[in-house]
NUVEX-488800 format. One record per residue (C-alpha): z negated, y negated, x. Coordinates in steps of 0.001 Angstrom, whole numbers, plus 500000, padded with zeros to 6 digits. Layout:
% NUVEX-488800
ZYX/...
//
This chain:
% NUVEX-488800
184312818013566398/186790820693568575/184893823918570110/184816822877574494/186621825820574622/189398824273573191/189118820979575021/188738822995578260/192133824398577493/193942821377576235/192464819978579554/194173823216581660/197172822073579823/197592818668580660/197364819299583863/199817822497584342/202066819905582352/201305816673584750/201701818916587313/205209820547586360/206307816374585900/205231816136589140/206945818739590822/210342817671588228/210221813975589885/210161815879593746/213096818344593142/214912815447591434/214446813078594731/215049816306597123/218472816379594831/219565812881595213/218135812894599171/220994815339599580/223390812899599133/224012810771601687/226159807603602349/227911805705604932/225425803578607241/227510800998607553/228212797961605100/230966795465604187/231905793199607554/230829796056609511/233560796680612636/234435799006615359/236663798398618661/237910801627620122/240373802026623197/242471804705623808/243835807297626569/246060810106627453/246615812407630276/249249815051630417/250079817484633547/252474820482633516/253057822946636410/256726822485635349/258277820539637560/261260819861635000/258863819068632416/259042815775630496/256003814152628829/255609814732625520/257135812367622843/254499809899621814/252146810301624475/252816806818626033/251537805218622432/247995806138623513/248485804376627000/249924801314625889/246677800549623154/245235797215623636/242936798098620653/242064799819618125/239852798110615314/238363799170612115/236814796499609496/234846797743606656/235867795863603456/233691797598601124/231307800992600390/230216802126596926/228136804990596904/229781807654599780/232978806179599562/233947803237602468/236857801597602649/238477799790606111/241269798404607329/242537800282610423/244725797472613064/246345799487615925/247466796956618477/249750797488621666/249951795687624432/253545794208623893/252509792699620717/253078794906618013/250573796537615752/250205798950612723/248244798319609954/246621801225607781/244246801219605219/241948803657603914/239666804915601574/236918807972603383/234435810093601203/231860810608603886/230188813801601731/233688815488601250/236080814059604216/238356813676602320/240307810475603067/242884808233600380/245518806474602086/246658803337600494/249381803180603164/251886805265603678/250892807124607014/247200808552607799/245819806719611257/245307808198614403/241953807999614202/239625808437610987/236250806992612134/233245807286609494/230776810375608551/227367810529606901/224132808391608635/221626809962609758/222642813956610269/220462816122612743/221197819280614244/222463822034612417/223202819697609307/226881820161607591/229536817380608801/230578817537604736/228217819300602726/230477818917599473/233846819799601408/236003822906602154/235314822835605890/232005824710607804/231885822455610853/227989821510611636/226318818937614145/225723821249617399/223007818784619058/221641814962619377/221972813585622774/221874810362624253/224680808628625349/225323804938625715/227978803323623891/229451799246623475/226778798390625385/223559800539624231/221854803043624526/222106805397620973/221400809168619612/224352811099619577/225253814016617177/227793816108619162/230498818402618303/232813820808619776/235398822943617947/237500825069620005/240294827065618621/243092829876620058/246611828866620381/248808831800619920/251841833021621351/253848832844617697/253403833786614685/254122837484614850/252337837795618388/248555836955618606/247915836826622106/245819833278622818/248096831589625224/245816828464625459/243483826472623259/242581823367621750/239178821933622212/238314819055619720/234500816771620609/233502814299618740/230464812077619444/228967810068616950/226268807525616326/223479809030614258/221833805835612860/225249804639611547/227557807733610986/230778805716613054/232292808118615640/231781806616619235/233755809069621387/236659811743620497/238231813453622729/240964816267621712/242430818662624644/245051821098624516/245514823419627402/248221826493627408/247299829027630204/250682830856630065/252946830180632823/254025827438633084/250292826138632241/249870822457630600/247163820253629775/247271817501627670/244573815202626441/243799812196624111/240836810229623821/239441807332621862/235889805542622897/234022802780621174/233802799511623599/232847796790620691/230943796892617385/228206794543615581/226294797402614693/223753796835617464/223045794525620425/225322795094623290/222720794019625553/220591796361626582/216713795386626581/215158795356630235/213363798545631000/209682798010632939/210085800948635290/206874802176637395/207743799778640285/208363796906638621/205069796995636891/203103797871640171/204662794684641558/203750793022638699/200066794287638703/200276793325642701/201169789963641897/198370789188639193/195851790762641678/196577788243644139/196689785215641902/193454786228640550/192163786334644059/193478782908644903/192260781449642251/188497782815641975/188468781760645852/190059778215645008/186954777898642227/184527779190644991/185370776363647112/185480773655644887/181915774589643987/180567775094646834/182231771799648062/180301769813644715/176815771516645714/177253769645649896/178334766244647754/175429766306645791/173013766653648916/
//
């Protein structure tokens, strides 16, 4: 039979050991928590239209080469054909309103941003991130870039009403390459939907200050997806439910006087 000293220390072991297991099995789940996927699934699609906007102090100034391409977008959709782990693959249709289209397709890694073109030409518009990023999280926590989610805000988009992680970059223009005086700069925002990870809103501007100044802008904004119900649910605001509240008041009223009479009218009958 073993000394209860022993036992009580073969007992202290166990647990130091159950409880090193334990602590094992929550660094290994904080580990793969880090990683994080695409919110969106195969079938999965996105609508976007397009916009540009160009203005020059110049009189003599002509509008920049490909400019109009923005204007003349009918749509711009992106179907999901697959995801495996962070990597989703879609097929990007740009359509123009006299018929034609271009077709892209393309592979994103949503931890890197890195993207794999299976076509020949990148799109205009690359459209996927990681779900469910808050404030101050990494864009691409295993890429080369630094650019983090600056708040959540609400915005409504296709038709509801969704949390929005927000960014704004906003870099110099110079005058060359030899002279680094900022002559203007380029502002870059991009809104996107935090359940899902699918950018909603991006706007890029490019302004030069120097005489003659110019400002030119492009934009893209969701208007159709299946990713949630275009139709918003009706809000009971403070009025409506007083007038509600009103209105079963007075049909309890009627009705308690309505039983009133009838009995009152059944107690003279039976006299």
């Amino acid at each position: 039979m073993r000394p209860l000293s022993v036992i009580y220390m073969n007992t202290k072991i166990a647990i130091a050991v159950s409880l090193l297991a334990i602590l094992s099995i929550g660094l290994v789940g904080q580990i793969f928590a880090q990683t994080r996927g695409p919110g969106v699934k195969a079938g999965d699609y996105f609508i976007y239209i397009a916009s540009a906007s160009w203005k020059s102090d110049n009189a003599s100034a002509t509008v920049p080469a490909g400019l109009d391409l923005y204007n003349s977008t009918s749509q711009y959709k992106v179907q999901l054909s697959g995801v495996s782990g962070v990597n989703a693959t879609a097929t990007y249709l740009w359509d123009f309103t006299n018929g034609t289209e271009l077709p892209y397709l393309l592979t994103q890694d949503v931890e890197s941003g890195q993207s794999f073109y299976h076509s020949y030409n990148a799109p205009p518009l690359e459209v996927l991130v990681g779900a469910n990023l808050n404030e101050g999280d990494s864009l691409h926590p295993t890429g080369n870039d630094t650019v983090t989610i600056n708040q959540t805000i609400t915005r409504a988009y296709a038709g509801g009403t969704r949390d929005t992680n927000f960014i704004e970059l906003v870099y110099p223009i110079q005058n060359n390459e030899t002279d680094t005086t900022a002559v203007g700069s380029t502002t870059d925002r991009f809104y996107i939907d935090k359940a899902t990870g699918v950018i909603v809103e991006q706007d890029a501007i490019i302004e030069h200050t120097a005489n003659p100044s110019e400002t030119l802008s492009v934009s893209w904004k969701l208007k159709e997806t299946n990713l949630w119900d275009a139709s918003p649910a009706f809000s009971f605001s403070l009025p409506i439910i007083l007038a509600i509240v009103a209105v079963l008041i007075v049909a309890i009223i009627l009705i308690a006087v309505y039983v009133l009479r009838r009995k009152g009218k059944g107690k003279k009958s039976r006299r």
